[in-house]
Backbone bond lengths (Angstrom), bond angles and torsions (degrees), N, CA, C in turn:
res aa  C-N    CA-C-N  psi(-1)  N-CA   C-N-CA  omega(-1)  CA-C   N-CA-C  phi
1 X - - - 1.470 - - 1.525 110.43 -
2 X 1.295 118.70 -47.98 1.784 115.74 -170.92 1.089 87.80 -90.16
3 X 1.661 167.02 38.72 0.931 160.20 144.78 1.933 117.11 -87.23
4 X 1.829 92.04 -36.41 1.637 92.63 152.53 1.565 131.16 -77.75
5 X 1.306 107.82 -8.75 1.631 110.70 158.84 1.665 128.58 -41.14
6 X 1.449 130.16 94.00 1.045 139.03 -170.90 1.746 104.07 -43.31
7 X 1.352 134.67 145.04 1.481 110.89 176.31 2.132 84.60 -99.26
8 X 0.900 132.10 35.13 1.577 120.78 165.10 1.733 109.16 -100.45
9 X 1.524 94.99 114.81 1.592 94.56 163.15 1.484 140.93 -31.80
10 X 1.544 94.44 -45.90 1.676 136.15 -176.98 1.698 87.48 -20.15
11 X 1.938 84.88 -80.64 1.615 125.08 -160.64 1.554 104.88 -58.77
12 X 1.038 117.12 -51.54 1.261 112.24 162.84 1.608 149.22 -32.73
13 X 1.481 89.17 -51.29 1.237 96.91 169.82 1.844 112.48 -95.54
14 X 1.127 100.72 -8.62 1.942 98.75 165.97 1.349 89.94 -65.91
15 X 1.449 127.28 -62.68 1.457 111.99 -158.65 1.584 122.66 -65.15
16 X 1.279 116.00 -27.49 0.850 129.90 161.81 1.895 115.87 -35.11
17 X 1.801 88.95 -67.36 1.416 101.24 -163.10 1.761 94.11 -69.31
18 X 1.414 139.64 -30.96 1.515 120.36 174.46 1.396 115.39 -56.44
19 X 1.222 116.55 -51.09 1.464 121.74 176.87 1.345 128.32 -22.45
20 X 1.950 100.69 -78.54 1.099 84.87 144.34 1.482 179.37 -102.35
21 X 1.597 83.09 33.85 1.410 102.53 170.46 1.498 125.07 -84.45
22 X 1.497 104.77 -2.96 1.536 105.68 173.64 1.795 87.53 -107.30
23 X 0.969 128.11 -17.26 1.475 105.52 -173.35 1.418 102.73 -69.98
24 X 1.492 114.13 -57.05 1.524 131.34 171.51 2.283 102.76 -23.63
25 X 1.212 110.04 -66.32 1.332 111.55 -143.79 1.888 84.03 -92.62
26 X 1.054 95.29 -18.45 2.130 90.36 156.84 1.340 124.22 -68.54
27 X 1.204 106.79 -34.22 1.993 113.96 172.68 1.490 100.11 -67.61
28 X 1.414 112.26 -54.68 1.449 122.25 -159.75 1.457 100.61 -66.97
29 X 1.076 133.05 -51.63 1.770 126.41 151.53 1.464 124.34 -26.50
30 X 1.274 98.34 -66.24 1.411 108.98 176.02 1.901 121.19 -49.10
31 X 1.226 113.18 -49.46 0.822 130.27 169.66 1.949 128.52 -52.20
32 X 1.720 78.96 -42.67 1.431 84.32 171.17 1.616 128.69 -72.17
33 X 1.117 90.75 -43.37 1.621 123.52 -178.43 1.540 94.21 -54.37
34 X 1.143 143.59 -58.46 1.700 157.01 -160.96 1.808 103.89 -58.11
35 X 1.912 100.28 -49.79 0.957 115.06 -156.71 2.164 95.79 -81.75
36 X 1.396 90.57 -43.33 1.533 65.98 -174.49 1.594 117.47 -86.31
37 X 1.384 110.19 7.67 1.705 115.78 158.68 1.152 100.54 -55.22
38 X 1.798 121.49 -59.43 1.563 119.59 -155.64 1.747 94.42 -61.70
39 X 1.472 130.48 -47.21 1.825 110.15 -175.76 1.445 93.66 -80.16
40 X 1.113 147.05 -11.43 1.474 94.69 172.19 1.818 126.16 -61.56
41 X 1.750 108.85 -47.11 1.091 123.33 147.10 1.763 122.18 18.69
C-alpha cells in the first residue's frame, strides 16, 4: 500500500486537498438532508 504513495508533494497535497473537499460537502449534505427531515415533520 505505501509503496503506491507518489513521493511528489504536488500530488499529494491535490489529493489531500480533494478529500477533503468531498468529506467537507458530505457533512454539508448530510446536514442538510437531517435538517429538512426535521421541517418536513
Amino acid at each position: 500500500m505505501l509503496s503506491f504513495i507518489p513521493d511528489d508533494p504536488v500530488i499529494i497535497a491535490v489529493v489531500l486537498i480533494l478529500l477533503s473537499l468531498i468529506f467537507f460537502s458530505y457533512l454539508l449534505i448530510r446536514r442538510t438532508v437531517l435538517e429538512f427531515r426535521d421541517g418536513m415533520r
